[in-house]
C-alpha positions as CSV (number, residue, x, y, z in Angstrom):
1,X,-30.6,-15.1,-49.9
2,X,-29.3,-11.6,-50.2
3,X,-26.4,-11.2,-53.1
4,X,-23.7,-10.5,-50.7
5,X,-24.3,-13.7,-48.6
6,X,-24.0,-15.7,-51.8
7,X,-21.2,-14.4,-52.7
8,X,-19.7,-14.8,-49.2
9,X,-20.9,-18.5,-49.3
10,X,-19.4,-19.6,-52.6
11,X,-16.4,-17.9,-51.3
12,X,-15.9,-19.2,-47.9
13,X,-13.4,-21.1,-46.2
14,X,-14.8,-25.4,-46.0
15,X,-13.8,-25.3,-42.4
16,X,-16.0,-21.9,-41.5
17,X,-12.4,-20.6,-40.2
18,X,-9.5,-18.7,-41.3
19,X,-7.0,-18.2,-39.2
20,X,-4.0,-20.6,-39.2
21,X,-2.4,-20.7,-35.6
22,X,1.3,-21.3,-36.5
23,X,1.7,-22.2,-32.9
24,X,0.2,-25.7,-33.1
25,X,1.2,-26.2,-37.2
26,X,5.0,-25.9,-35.8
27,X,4.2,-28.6,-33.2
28,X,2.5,-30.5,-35.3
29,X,5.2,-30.7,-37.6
30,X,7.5,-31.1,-34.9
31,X,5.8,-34.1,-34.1
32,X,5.9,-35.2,-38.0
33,X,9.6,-35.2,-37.6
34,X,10.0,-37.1,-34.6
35,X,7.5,-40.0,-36.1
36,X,10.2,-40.1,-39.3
37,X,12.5,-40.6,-37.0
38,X,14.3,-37.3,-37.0
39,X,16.1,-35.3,-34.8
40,X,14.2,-31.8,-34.9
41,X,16.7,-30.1,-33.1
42,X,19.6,-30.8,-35.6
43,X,20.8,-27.4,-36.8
44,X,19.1,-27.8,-40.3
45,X,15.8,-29.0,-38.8
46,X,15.7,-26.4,-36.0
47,X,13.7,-23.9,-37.1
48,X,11.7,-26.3,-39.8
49,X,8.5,-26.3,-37.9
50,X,8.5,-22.3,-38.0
51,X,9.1,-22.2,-41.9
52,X,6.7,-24.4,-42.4
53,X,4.2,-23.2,-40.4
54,X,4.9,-19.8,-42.5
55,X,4.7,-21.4,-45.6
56,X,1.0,-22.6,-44.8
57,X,0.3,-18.7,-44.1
58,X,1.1,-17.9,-47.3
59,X,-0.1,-21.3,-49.4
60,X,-3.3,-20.9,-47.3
61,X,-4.4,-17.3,-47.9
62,X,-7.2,-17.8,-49.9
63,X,-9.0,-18.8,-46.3
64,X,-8.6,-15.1,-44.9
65,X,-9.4,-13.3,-48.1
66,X,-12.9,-11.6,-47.8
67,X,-14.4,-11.9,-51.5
68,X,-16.4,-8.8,-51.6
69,X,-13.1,-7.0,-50.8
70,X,-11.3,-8.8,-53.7
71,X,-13.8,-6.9,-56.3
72,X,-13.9,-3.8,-54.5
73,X,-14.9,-0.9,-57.0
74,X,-13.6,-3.2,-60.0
75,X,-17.0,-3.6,-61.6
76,X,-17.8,-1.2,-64.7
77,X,-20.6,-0.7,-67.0
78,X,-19.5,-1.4,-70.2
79,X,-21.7,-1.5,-73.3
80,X,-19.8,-5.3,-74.8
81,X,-21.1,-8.4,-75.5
82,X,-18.2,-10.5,-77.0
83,X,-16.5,-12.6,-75.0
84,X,-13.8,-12.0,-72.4
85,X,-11.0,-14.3,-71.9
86,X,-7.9,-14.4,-69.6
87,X,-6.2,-17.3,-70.6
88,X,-2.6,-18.9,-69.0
89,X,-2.8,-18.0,-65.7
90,X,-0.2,-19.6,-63.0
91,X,-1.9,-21.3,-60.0
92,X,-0.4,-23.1,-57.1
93,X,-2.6,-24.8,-54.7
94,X,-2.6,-27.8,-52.3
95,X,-4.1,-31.4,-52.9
96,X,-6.3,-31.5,-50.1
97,X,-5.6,-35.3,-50.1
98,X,-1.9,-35.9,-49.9
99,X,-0.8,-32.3,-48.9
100,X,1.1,-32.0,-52.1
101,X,0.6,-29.2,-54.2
102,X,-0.8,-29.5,-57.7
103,X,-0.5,-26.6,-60.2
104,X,-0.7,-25.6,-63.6
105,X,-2.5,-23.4,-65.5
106,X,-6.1,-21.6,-65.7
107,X,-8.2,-19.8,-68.1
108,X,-11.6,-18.1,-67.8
109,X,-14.1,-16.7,-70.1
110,X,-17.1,-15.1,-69.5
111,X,-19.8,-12.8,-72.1
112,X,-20.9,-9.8,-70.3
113,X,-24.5,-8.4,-69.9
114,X,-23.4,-4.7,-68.7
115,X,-20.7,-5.3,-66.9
116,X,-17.3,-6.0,-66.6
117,X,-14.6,-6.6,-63.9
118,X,-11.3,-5.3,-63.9
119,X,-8.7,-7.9,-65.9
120,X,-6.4,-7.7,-62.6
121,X,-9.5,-9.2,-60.2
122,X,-9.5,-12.4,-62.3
123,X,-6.0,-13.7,-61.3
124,X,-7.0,-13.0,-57.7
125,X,-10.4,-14.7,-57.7
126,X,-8.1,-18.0,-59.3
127,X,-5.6,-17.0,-56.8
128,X,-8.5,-17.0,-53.8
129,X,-9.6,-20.1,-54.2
130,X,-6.3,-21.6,-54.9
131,X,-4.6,-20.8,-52.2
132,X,-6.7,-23.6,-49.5
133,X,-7.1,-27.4,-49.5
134,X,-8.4,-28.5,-52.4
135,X,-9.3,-30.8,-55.3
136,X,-9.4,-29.7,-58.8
137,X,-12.7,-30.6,-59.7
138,X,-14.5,-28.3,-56.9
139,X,-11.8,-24.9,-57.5
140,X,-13.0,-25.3,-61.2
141,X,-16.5,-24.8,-60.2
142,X,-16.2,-22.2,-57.7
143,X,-14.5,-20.4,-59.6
144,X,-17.2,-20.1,-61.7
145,X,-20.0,-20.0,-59.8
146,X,-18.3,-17.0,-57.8
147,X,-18.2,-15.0,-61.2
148,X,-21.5,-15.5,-62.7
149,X,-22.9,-14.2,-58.8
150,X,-20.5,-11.0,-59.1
151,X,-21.3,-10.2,-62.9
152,X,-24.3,-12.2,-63.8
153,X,-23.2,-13.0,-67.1
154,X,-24.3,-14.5,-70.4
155,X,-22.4,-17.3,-69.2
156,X,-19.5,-18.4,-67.8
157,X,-16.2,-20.5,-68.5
158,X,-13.4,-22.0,-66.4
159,X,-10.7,-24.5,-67.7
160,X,-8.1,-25.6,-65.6
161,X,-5.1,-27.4,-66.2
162,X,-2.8,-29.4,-63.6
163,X,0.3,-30.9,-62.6
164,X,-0.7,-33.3,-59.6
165,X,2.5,-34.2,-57.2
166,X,0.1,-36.7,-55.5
167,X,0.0,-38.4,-59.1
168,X,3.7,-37.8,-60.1
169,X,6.1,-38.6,-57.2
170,X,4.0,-41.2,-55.0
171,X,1.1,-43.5,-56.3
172,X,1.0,-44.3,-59.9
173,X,4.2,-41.8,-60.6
174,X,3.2,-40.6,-63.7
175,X,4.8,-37.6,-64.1
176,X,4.1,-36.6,-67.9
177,X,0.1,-36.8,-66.9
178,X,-2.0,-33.9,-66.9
179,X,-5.6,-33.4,-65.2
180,X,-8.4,-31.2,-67.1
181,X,-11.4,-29.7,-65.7
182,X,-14.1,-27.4,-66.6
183,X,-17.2,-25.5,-65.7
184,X,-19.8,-23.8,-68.6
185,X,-22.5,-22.0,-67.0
186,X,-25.1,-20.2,-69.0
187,X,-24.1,-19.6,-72.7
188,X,-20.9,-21.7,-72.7
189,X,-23.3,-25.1,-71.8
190,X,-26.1,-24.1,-73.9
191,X,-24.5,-23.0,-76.8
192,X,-22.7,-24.9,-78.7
193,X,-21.1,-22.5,-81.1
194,X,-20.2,-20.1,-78.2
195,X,-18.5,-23.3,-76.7
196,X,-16.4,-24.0,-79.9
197,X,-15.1,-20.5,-79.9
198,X,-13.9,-20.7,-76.7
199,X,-12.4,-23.7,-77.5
200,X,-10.7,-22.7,-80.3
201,X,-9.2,-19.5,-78.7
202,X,-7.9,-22.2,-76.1
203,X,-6.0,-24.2,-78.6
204,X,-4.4,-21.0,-80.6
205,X,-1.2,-19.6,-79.4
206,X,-0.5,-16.9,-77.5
207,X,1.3,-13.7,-79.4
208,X,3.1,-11.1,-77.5
């Protein structure tokens, strides 16, 4: 397969689609409200479907983002070899599950063979597959599978950290409880040393 399509397959929306047509979310939540038993048209439930068909717009972005886009021109031929980490970076995405959001925190490593990609792309690619339906365990891996096809690196590392509201409000209710996940691709899974050091820049604090 060519590298483009890879890249567009890692990257694409579960459902094949990604539009959202806020028409039928407002009337499906306009339905939601009447099965609660609510009164939709109340004055502060009027215009609830339409805000929340909105919000899914926006919490659902990462559906309409076109991947190859995302890196556009950030790639550079660099002469390092070290690693590269961006560590502590906010995410907010949606259990695909319970419809409650989980969040927390992500960091991502990777040792370059010739190329780099610009530190502001890496947010975005967290942010891109973020912002859908999703569990955990499967953003942590695209994630990384979606950089080692862009830079085709020495290896790759994604740690993720979250907050599940499906855990800490309904269910079990444990609202202290924390979820960690992981992907190591090349160098990070085979070396073990390379491993440890990413590790250990995980566990030191960040300086300003």
């Amino acid at each position: 397969m060519h590298e483009t399509e890879d890249l567009l397959e890692i990257a694409a929306p579960l459902n094949g689609k990604g539009d959202i047509a806020e028409s039928k979310v407002a009337a499906a939540v306009h339905e939601i409200l009447v099965s609660v038993g609510e009164d939709p048209q109340r004055e502060g439930l009027r215009r609830t479907p339409e805000r929340v068909a909105r919000m899914y717009e926006e919490l659902l972005a990462g559906y309409r983002q076109d991947p190859i886009a995302l890196i556009n021109d950030a790639l550079f031929d660099v002469s390092y070899d070290e690693m590269v980490l961006v560590k502590d970076i906010e995410y907010y995405s949606l259990c695909e599950h319970h419809l409650l959001p989980f969040y927390g925190r992500a960091h991502v490593a990777y040792i370059p063979d010739g190329k780099v990609l610009g530190l502001s792309k890496i947010p975005r690619i967290v942010d891109l597959f973020a912002r859908r339906l999703q569990v955990q365990e499967r953003m942590t891996s695209q994630i990384a599978e979606f950089l080692n096809e862009v830079l085709h690196p020495k290896g790759v590392a994604v740690v993720i950290e979250g907050s599940h509201l499906c855990a800490m409000m309904r269910g079990v209710r444990k609202a202290n409880a924390r979820m960690v996940t992981s992907a190591m691709l090349g160098a990070f899974k085979t070396d073990a040393r390379t491993r440890a050091e990413l590790l250990d820049h995980l566990d030191r604090p960040c300086e300003a």
